[in-house]
N, C-alpha and C positions, 0 to 999 in steps of 0.2 A: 504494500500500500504506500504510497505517494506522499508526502508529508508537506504543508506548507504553513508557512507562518502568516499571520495578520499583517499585513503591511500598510504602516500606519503612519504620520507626517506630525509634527509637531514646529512651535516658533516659541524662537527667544525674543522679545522685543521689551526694549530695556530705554529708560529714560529718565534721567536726574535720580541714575541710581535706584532706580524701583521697576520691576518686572513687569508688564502685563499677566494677568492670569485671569481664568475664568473658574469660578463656582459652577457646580453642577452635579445634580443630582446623579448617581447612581446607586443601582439597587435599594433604594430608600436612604442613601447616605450622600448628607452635603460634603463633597470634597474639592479641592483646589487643583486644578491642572493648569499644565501652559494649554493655549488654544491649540486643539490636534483634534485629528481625528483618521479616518480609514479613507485609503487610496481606491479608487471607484474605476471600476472598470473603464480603458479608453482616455483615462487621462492620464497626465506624467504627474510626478512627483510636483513639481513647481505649479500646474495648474492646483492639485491638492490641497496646498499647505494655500496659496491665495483663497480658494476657496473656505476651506475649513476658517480660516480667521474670518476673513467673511462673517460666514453663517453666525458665527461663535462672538464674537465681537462687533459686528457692524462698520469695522476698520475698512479698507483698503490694504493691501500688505506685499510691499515689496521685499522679495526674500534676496540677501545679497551674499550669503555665503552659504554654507553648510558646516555646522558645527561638529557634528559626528555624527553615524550609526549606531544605533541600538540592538541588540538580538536580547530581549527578556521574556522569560517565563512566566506564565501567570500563576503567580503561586496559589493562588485559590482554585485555579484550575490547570491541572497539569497538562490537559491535552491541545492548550493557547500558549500561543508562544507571538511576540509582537516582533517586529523588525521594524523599528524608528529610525525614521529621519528626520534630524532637528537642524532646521533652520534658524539663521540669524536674520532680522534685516529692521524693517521700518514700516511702519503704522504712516499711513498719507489722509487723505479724505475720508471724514465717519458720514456712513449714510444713517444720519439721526433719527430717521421715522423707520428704517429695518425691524424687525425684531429679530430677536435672537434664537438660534437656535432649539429645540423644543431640548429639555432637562439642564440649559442655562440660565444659571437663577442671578448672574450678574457677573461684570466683569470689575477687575478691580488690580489695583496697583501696589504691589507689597517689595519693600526692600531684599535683600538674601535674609539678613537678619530675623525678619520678622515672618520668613517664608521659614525657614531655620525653626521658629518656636512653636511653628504649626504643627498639630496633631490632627489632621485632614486632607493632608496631602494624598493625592490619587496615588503615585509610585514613587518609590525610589527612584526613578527616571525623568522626574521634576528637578530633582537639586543636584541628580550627575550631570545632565543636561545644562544647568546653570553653570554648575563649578566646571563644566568642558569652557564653556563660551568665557568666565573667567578668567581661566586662564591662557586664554589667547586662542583656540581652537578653532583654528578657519580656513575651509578648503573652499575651491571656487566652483562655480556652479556647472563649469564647464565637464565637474567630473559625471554629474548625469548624464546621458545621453537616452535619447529616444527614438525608435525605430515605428 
């Protein structure tokens, strides 16, 4: 049998030192992610991650690097396994009357620090994700390619 992973997009977008992040319901639990979500058939990674912020935030989102790859386990469920792609880039134009996403209960601006003291963080792949782009983690977008 055939095995594949969730493949999934995520964005760093950082601003006088405080993150973007989105609250959102899952499984009956409010938790903190970066804006991400699942790569959808037919599109590339770059339309994804503009999308998903989109949906998620009401941004605009120009993604200008790629911070790292992800390959994680769903420890709750063993037989999910994610393969992220975390983007860095920049928030442009809010389309103000959007709404957002259906299980986004708001977005909202937290430092590392006070992302750090949080007990609602969706994965460990929120604050690796940060601490890559940290510390300097940026590949160029020319390593996607699309067929």
């Amino acid at each position: 049998m055939q095995w594949k992973p969730n493949t999934t997009v995520a964005a760093i977008i950082e601003e006088d030192d405080r993150f973007l992040l989105v609250e959102e319901k899952i499984e009956g639990k409010l938790v903190f992610n970066q804006p991400a979500g699942h790569l959808e058939k037919g599109e590339t990674l770059i339309e994804a991650i503009k999308r998903e912020v989109l949906e998620e935030t009401a941004f605009e989102f120009i993604p200008e690097s790629l911070t790292g790859i992800y390959l994680y386990p769903n420890p709750s469920n063993k037989d999910i396994t994610y393969l992220r792609f975390c983007f860095f880039g920049i928030c442009m134009k809010k389309q103000n009357k959007r709404k957002l996403d259906n299980g986004i209960v708001q977005t909202i601006w937290m430092s590392k620090q006070e992302i750090e003291q949080q007990d609602r963080i969706r994965s460990p792949m929120v604050l690796n994700c940060i601490n890559d782009y940290l510390k300097g983690n940026s590949y160029p977008l020319t390593l996607l390619n699309y067929f």
